[in-house]
N, C-alpha and C positions, 0 to 999 in steps of 0.2 A: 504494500500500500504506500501509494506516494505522497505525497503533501503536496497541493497544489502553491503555486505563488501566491500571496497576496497583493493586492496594489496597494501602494503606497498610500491610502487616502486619507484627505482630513475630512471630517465628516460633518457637515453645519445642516443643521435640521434633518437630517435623514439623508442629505444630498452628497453624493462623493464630488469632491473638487479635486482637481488635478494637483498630481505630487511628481513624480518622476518616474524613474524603470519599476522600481518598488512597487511603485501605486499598482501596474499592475500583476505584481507578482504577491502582492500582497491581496487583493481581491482574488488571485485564481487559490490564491493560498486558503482563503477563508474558506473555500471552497468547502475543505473539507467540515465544514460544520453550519449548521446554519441559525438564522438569527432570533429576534426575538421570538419566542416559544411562548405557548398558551399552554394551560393544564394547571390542575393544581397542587399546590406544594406535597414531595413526599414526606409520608407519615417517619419523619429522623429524627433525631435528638441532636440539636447543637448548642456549645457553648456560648461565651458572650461572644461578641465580637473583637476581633484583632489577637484573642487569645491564640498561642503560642502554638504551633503545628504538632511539638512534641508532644504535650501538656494534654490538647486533643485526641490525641493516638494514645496516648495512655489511659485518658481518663472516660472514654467515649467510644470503645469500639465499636465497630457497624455491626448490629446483629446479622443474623441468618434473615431476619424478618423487614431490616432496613435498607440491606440490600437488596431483596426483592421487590421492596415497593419503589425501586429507583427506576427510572426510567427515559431515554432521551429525550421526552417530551416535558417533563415535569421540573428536571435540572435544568430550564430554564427559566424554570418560572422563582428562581430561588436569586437571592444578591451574590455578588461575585466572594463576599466573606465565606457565606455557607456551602457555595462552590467550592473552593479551598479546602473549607474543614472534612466535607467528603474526601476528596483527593488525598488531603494527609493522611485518613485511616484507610486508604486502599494501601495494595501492594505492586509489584508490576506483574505479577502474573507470567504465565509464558509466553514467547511472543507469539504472536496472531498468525495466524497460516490461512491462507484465501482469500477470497473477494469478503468485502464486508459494506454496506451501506455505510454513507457518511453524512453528520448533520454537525452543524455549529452553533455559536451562540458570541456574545461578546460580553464584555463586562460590563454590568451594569452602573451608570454614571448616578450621580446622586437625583436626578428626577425620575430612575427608574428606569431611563431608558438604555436600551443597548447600543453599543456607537462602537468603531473600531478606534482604536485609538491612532492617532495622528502619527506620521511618519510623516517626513516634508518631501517635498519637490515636485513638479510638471511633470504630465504626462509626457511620454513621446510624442515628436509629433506626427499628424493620421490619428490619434487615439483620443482625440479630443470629445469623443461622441460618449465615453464610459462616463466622461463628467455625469452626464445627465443618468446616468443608473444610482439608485437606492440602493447601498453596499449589501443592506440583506439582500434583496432582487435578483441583484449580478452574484450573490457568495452561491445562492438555492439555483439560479439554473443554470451554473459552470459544473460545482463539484459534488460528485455524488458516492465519494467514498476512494476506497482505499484498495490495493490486491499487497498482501504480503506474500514472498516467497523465502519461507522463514529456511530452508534448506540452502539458498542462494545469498542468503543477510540482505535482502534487498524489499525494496515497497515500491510499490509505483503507484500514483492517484488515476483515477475513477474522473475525465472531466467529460461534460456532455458538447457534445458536434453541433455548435452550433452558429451561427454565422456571425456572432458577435466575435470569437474566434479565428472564422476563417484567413482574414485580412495580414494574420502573424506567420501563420503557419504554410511554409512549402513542401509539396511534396505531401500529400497528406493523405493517400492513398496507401503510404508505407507505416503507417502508426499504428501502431497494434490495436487491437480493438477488443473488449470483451460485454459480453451481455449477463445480464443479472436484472431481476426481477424483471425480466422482459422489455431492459433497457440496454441498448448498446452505446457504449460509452468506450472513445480515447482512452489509452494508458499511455499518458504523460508524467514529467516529473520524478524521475526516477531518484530515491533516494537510499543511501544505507542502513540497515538497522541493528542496535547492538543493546544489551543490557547494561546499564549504564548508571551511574550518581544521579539525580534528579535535579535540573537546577532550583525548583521551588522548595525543595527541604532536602538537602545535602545531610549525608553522607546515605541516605533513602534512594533505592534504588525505581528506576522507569524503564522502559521499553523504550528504547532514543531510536528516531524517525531523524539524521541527519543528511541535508542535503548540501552541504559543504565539499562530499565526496562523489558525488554524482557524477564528475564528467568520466572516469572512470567505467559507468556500468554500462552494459551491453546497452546499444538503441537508445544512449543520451540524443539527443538532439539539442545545438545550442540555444534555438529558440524553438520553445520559449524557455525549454528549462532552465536555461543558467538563472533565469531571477529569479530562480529560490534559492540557489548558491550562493556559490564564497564573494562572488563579483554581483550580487544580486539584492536581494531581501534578507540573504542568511539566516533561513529557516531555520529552527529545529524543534522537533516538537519532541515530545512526552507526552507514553500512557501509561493507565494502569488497569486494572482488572476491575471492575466490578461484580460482574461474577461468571461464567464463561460464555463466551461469544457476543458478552457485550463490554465494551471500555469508555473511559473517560479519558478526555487528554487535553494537552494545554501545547497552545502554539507561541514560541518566541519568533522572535526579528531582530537578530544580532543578542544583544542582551535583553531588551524588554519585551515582556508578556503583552501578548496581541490578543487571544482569545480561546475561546474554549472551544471540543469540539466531540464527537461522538462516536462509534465504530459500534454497528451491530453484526453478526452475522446472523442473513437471513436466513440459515439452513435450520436453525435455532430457534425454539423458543426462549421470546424474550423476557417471558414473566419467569422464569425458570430460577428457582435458587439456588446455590454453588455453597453446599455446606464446607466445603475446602479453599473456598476462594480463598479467604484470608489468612492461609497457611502458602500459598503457591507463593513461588520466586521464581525469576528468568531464566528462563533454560538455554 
């Protein structure tokens, strides 16, 4: 499973304005998770807020019963505080093997609302038309998940064909294609996957989605993938287990946290409880 780019966007009233290369590696990036989510809150126990990641994993572990009530639809309907304290009591689990649907979300700003958080610079120019996209709009109909090939250490994203894309991409006959839930979808973005330190609570281990090393893997292509690389957005995400075949994960851009985002697999029920989830570690 890849991580798509994000674009670089700054976000004023719901509107993306133009930033630079970012802007859109950062939008295809968002891709993989999508925005603000309806549902309502799961049945979890959390502490106050700003409390301590450790302090919560010690003092607050996820039952068998609050992980089940968790769900991509409802972790959004939650502040980006109570987002965190989920995360800190996950673990990484092993990593993901196969296709997996993808959804996001962003951090929620103090009126509640979801926004990507601002990266600067102008689009390219030709790409002045994504101004006018709502960053949720363009994140829900680019990216729509992930393919790991956990035997390979590699991920590639899940983006959809469609002609807001076309205008980048040459040759587009040779891009691998796969379908899933009766959607055919680009595998684009090709990144590496390793079990790894976590950067939101170190010395805590993640499931790391790096795209710094991508030019490297079979069928990079420089565009668009490099802007999720080293010369790009410099991606990296982390995930964790919530209980199996479905994760939570968190996308950086160089060092700061961009947003949040989801992996289900559909082969899987998803109300399903993982009475071992939170004993598993990276394999």
């Amino acid at each position: 499973m890849t991580q798509s780019p994000l674009l670089a966007i700054d976000s004023v009233d719901g509107i993306v304005t133009p930033l630079d290369m970012r802007t859109i590696a950062v939008a295809v990036l968002v891709l993989g998770l999508t925005a603000c989510g309806s549902g309502a809150r799961p049945a979890v126990r959390f502490a106050p807020a700003n409390t301590d990641p450790r302090q919560v994993r010690r003092d607050l572990p996820l039952t068998a019963a609050e992980r089940a009530a968790l769900t991509p639809a409802n972790l959004q309907a939650l502040t980006q505080d109570q987002v965190n304290q989920i995360y800190a009591r996950l673990t990484a689990g092993p990593i993901p093997d196969g296709a997996y649907r993808g959804d996001l979300f962003f951090p929620r700003d103090a009126n509640g609302r979801a926004r990507l958080r601002e990266m600067a610079g102008p689009l390219p120019p030709g790409l002045a038309h994504l101004a006018t996209l709502r960053v949720e709009r363009l994140a829900r109909a680019l990216w729509r998940g992930k393919v790991f090939y956990r035997s390979q250490g590699i991920v590639r994203n899940r983006i959809e064909d469609l002609a807001i894309l076309k205008p980048l991409l040459r040759e587009r006959e040779t891009i691998p294609r796969l379908s899933v839930d009766g959607r055919t979808t680009w595998l684009l973005f090709p990144a590496r996957i390793a079990c790894e330190p976590s950067a939101f609570d170190p010395p805590q281990k993640s499931v790391i989605v790096d795209y710094s090393k991508s030019e490297n893997i079979e069928g990079y292509r420089d565009i668009p993938d490099r802007l999720a690389g080293a010369n790009g957005l410099k991606i990296r995400d982390e995930v964790r287990i919530v209980r199996p075949g479905f994760y939570l994960g968190r996308a950086y851009f160089g060092d700061r946290f961009g947003l949040n985002f989801t992996l289900l697999d559909p082969a899987l029920d998803s109300t399903a409880a993982a009475s071992a989830a939170g004993s598993e570690v990276c394999e």
